[in-house]
C-alpha positions in Angstrom: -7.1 111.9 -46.1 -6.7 114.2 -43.1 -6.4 112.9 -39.4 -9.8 114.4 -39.0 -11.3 112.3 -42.1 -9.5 108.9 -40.5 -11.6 110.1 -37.3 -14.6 109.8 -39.2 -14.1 106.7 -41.6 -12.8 104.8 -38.4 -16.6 105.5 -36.9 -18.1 104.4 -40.7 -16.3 101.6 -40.0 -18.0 100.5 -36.5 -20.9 101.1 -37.6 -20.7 99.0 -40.8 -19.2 95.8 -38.4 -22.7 96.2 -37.0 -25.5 96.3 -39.3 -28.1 93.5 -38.6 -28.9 93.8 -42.7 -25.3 91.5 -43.2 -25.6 89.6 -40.0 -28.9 88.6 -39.5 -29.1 85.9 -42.4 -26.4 83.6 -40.7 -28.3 83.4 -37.6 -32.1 82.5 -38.7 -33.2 79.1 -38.3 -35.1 76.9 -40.7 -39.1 77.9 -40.7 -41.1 75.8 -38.1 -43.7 73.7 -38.8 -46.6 76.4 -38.0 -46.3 80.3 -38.5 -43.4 82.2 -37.8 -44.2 85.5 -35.8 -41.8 88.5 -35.5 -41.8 91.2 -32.8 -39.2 93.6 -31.9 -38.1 97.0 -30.9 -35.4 99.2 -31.2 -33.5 101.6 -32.8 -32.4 98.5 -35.5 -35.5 96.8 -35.5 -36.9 97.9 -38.7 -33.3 97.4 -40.5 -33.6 93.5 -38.7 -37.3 92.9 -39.6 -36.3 93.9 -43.3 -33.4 91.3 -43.2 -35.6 88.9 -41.6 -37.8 89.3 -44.9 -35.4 88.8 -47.6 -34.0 85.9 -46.2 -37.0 84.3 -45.3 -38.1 81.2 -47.4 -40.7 83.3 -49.7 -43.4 80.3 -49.6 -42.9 80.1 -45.7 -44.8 81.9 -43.9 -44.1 84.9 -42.3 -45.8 88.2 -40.1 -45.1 90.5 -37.3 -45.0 94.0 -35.6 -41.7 95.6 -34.7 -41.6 99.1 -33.0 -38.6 101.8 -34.0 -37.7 105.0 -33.0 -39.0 107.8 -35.6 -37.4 108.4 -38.8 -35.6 104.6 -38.2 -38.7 103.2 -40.6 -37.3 101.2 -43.5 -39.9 99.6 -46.0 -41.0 95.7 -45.4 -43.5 93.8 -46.8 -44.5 90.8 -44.2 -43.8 92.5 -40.8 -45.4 96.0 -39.9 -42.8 98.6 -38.8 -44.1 100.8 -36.0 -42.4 104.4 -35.3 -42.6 105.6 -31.8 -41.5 108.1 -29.3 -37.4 107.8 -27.5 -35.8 108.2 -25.2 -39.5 109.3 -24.1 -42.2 106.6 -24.4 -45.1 107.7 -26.3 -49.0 106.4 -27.4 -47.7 104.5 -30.6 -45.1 103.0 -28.8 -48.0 102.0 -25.8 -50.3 100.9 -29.0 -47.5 98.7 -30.8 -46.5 97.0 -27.7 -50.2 96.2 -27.1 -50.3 94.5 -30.4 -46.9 92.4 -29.8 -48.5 91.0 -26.7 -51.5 90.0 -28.6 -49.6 88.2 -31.3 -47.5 86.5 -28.8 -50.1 85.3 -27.0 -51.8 83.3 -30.2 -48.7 81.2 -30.6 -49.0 77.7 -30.2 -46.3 75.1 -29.6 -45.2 74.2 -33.4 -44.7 78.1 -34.1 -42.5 79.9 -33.6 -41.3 83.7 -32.3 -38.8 85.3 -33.9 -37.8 88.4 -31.0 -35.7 91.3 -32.5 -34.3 93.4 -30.0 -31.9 96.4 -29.7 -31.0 99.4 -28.1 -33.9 101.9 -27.5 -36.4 99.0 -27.4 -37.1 100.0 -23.2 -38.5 103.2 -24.3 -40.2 101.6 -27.4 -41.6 98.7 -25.6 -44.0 101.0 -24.0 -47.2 99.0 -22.3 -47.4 99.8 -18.6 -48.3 97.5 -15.7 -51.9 98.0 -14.7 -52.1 100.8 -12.4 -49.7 103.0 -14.3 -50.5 105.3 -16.7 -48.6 106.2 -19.4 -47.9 109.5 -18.4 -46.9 108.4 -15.3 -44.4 106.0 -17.1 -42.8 109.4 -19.1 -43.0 111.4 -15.7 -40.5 108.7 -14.2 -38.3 108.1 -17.6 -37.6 111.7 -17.9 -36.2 112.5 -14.4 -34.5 109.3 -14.7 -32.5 110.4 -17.8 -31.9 113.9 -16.1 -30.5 112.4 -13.3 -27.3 110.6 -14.5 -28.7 107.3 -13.3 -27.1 104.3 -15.6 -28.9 102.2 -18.1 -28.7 99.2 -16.0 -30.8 101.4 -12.9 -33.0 102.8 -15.7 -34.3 99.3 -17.0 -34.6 98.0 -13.3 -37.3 100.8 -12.8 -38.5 99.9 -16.4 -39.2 96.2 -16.0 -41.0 97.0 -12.7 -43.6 99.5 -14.2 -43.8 96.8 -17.3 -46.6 94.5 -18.5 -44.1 93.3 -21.5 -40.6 93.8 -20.3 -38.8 91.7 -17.8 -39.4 88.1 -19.0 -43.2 89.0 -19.3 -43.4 88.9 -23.2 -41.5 84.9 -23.0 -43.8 83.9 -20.4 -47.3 85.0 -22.5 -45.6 82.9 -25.3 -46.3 79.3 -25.7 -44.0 78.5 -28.8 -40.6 78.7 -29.3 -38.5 81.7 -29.1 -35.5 82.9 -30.5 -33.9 86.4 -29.4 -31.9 88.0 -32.0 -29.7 91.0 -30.3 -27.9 93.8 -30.9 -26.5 94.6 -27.8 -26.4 98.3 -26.8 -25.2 97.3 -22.9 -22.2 97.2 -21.3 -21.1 93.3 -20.6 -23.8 92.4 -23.3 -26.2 91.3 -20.2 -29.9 90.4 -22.2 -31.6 91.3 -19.0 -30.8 95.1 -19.5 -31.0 95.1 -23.6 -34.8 96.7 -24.2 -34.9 95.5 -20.9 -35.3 92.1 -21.5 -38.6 91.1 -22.5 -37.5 87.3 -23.1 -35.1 87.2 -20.7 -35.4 86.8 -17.1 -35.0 89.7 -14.8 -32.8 89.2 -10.9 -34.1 92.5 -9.8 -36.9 92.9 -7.9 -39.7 95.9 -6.7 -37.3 96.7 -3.2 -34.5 97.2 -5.9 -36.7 99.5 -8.1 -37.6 101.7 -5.4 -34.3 101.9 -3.6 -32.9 103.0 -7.6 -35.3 106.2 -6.9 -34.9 106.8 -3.6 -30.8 106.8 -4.6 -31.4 109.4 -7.7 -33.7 111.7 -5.7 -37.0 111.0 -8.2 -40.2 112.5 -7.2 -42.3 109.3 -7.4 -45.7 109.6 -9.0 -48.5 108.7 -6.5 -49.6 105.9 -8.9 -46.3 104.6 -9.2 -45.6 104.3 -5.4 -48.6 102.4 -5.0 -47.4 99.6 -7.4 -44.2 99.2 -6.3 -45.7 99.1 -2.4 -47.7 96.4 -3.8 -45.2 94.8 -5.6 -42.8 95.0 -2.4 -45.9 93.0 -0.3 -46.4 90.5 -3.2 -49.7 91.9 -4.1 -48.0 92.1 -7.7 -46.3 88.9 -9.2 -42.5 89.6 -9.5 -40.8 89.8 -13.1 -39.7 86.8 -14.2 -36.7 85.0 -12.6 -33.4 83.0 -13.4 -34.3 79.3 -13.4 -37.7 79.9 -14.4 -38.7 76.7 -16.9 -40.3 78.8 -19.4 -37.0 80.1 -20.3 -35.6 76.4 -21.5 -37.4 77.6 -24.7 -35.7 80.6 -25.3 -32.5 80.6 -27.0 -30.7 84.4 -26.9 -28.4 85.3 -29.4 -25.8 88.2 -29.4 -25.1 88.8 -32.7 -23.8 92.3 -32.6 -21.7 94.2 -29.9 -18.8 96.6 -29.1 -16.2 94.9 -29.3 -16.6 94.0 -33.1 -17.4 97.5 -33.8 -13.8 98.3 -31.8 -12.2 95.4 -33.2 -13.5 96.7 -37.1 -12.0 100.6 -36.3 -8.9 98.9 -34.9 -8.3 97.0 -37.7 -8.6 100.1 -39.8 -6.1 102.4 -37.6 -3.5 99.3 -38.2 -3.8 99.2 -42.1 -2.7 102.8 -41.3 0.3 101.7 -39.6 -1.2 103.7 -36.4 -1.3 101.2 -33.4 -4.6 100.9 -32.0 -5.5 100.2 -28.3 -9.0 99.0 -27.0 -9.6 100.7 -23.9 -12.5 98.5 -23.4 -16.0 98.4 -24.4 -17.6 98.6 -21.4 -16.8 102.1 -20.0 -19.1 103.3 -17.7 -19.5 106.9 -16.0 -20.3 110.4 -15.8 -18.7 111.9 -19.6 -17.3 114.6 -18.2 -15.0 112.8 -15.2 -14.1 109.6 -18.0 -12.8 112.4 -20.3 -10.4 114.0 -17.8 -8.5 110.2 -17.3 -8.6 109.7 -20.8 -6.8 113.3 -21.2 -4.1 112.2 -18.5 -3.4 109.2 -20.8 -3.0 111.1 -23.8 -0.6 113.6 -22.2 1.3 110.5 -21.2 1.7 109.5 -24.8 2.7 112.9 -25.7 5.0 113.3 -23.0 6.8 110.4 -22.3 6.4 107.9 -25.5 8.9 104.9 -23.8 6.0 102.8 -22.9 3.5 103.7 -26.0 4.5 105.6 -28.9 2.5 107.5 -31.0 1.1 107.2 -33.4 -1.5 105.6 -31.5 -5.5 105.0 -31.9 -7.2 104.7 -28.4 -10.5 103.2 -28.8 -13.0 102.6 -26.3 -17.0 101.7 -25.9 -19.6 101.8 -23.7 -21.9 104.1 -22.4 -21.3 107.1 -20.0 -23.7 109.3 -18.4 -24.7 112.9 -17.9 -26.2 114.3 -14.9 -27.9 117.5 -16.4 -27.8 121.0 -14.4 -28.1 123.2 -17.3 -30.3 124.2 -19.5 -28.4 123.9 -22.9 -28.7 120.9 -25.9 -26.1 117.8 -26.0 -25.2 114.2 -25.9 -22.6 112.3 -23.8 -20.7 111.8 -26.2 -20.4 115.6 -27.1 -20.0 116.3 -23.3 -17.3 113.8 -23.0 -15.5 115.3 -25.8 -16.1 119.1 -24.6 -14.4 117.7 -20.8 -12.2 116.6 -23.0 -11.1 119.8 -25.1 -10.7 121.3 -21.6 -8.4 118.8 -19.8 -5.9 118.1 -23.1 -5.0 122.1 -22.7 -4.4 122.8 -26.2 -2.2 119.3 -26.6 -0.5 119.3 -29.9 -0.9 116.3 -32.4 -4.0 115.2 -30.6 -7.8 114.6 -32.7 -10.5 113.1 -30.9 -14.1 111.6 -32.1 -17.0 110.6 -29.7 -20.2 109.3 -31.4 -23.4 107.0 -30.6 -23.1 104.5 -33.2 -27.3 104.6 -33.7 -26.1 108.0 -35.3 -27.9 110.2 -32.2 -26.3 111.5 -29.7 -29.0 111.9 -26.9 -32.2 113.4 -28.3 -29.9 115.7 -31.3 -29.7 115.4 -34.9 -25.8 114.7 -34.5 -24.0 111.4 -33.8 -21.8 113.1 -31.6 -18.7 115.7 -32.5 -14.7 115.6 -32.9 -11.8 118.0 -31.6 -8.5 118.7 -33.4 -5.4 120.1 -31.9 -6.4 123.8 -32.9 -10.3 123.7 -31.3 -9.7 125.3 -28.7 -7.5 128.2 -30.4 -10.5 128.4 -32.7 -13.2 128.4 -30.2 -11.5 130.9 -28.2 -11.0 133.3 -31.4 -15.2 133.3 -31.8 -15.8 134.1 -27.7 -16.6 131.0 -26.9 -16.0 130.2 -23.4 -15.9 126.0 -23.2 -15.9 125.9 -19.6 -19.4 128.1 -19.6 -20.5 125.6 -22.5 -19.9 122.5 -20.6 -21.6 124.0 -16.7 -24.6 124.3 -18.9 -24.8 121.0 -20.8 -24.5 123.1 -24.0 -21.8 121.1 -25.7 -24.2 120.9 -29.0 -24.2 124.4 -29.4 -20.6 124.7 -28.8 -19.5 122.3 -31.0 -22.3 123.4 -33.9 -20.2 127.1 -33.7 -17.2 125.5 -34.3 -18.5 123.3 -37.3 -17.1 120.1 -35.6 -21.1 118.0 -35.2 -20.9 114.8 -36.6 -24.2 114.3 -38.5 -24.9 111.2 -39.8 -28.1 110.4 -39.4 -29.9 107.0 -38.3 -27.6 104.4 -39.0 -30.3 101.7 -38.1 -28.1 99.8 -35.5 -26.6 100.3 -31.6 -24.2 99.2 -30.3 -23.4 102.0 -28.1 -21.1 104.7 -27.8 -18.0 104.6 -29.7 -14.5 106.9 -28.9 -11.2 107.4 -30.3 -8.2 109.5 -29.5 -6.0 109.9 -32.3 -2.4 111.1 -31.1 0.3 111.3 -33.7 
């Protein structure tokens, strides 16, 4: 296998360490005395909700209604799989959230709720506080996600514009609940994974509006007018920390990160190539992360004393992209575009960046890779990277040079996942 093939198998690898379909069996409980009701959303709900089925007691009962992002459908039998609109909240994501809340709120205390959550689930989970429209709700997500705000930000505007998010779907429950996650969030934090429907939320309306005063939103009139009334207590608050309702709610992490580094790491080493976890939390704008990451890799190259190559740096997380331009691309393509630039034509140096739910942004691709002659080859077909990257093109650039990485859904999230291979 080539460097460039050990790029790729490293990211199979990941991926695999976090597929609900082999973990979700070791974490479900024994069925209740009453029903069992599953809800969820995500971008590895429908891949949970089918695990839930064929390790559920057949003669038990068992029903739901998760929501997934489209073409993340997998067949079930007992709980209804939804598709809906992402990053962009749509009308069947409004209508399946609608439906979760209904179900929820027919549980009694010997029941019990069965809450399947990963990344994507803010966008899916899409039922607006009264007041709010949904297009008002799409109007705010999409200059958010233009703006280079952080997830965290993001889902504090969420929950406040949310009739189900925030600890509002828990406290509508009267059973039981137990939150199975698949953490797409840096630090793992429940509040901010689909944000946190079960979980109980420590920001408040002042903190919702200050996030779009900070990224320069234009604030739908409707909007403004909840928040003010949420700011005066004319709205009740999310849910918060201490809140008794939450003493029956038990959340489970039971994929992240750091296994998914720990699984590509292990891989690199049975290759006699030392890997190094960077972290899984990496936060910031692509392009700026990329330029330190080049300055460590040059290092490497330069002056091997303190690490020698050959060396795997890993790292997870989730970075952001404040978009100027008008082209088509991922972070995880930008990061590796910034990337290209800052190595300089390094020799010995391959590079992957990939979201692990297979889609990077609102592409077909999981994200893209660089070897030590991309740049010599972009350069032979015109292609100016610097011209690429001012205009948020690094799709395109990347599709010219054959280097996408197309996987498609993997039916999991656990964020982004990088490695620089120098050798």
């Amino acid at each position: 296998m080539t460097p460039r093939d050990h790029l790729v198998e490293s990211f199979l690898r990941a991926v695999k360490a976090a597929d609900p379909r082999h973990i979700i069996p070791t974490h479900l409980p024994h069925p209740p005395k009453g029903r069992t009701v599953v809800v969820g959303a995500g971008k590895a709900a429908a891949a949970m909700a089918q695990a839930v089925e064929n390790a559920w007691p057949a003669d038990a009962p068992l029903e739901g209604l998760v929501v997934t992002r489209y073409g993340h459908a997998l067949p079930t039998q007992r709980i209804h799989v939804v598709e809906a609109g992402h990053p962009i909240p749509d009308e069947q994501g409004e209508r399946g959230s609608r439906t979760i809340l209904a179900l929820v709120e027919k549980l009694r205390s010997d029941d019990l709720l069965l809450c399947l959550l990963s990344g994507g689930g803010s966008s899916l989970l899409a039922l607006p506080i009264d007041g709010v429209s949904l297009g008002d709700l799409k109007d705010v997500t999409h200059q958010l996600l233009r703006s280079g705000a952080n997830i965290q930000h993001i889902n504090i505007v969420r929950k406040h514009l949310s009739a189900i998010q925030g600890g509002r779907l828990a406290a509508a429950c009267k059973a039981p609940i137990l939150a199975l996650i698949v953490s797409d969030v840096t630090g793992d934090d429940v509040t901010h994974i689909a944000s946190g429907p079960c979980s109980p939320d420590p920001s408040t309306f002042a903190d919702a509006f200050e996030i779009l005063r900070r990224y320069e939103i234009n604030i739908p009139p409707a909007v403004r007018e909840v928040l003010s009334a949420g700011v005066k207590g004319n709205i009740d608050e999310t849910l918060k920390p201490g809140a008794s309702l939450f003493d029956r709610v038990d959340h489970r992490i039971i994929a992240n990160a750091r296994q998914s580094l720990a699984a590509a790491a292990d891989y690199f080493r049975n290759l006699q190539i030392m890997p190094l976890i960077l972290g899984d939390t990496v936060t910031g704008e692509a392009r700026e992360i990329a330029k330190s990451y080049a300055a460590l890799s040059k290092e490497i190259h330069t002056y091997p004393q303190a690490l020698k190559a050959p060396i795997a740096l890993l790292s997870g997380g989730e970075t952001t992209v404040t978009v100027k331009g008008k082209g088509r691309g991922g972070r995880n393509s930008e990061f590796l575009l910034s990337l290209l630039l800052a190595l300089d034509g390094q020799e010995g140096t391959y590079a992957l960046a990939c979201d692990t739910d297979g889609l990077d942004g609102s592409e077909d691709n999981a994200g893209a890779l660089i070897t030590p002659d991309s740049a010599l080859r972009a350069r032979k077909l015109g292609l100016q990277a610097t011209a690429f990257l001012n205009n948020n093109d690094s799709y395109a650039f990347f599709q010219r040079l054959n280097d996408l990485v197309i996987t498609g859904p993997t039916y999991t999230n656990v964020n982004d996942y990088r490695v620089i291979l120098v050798l």
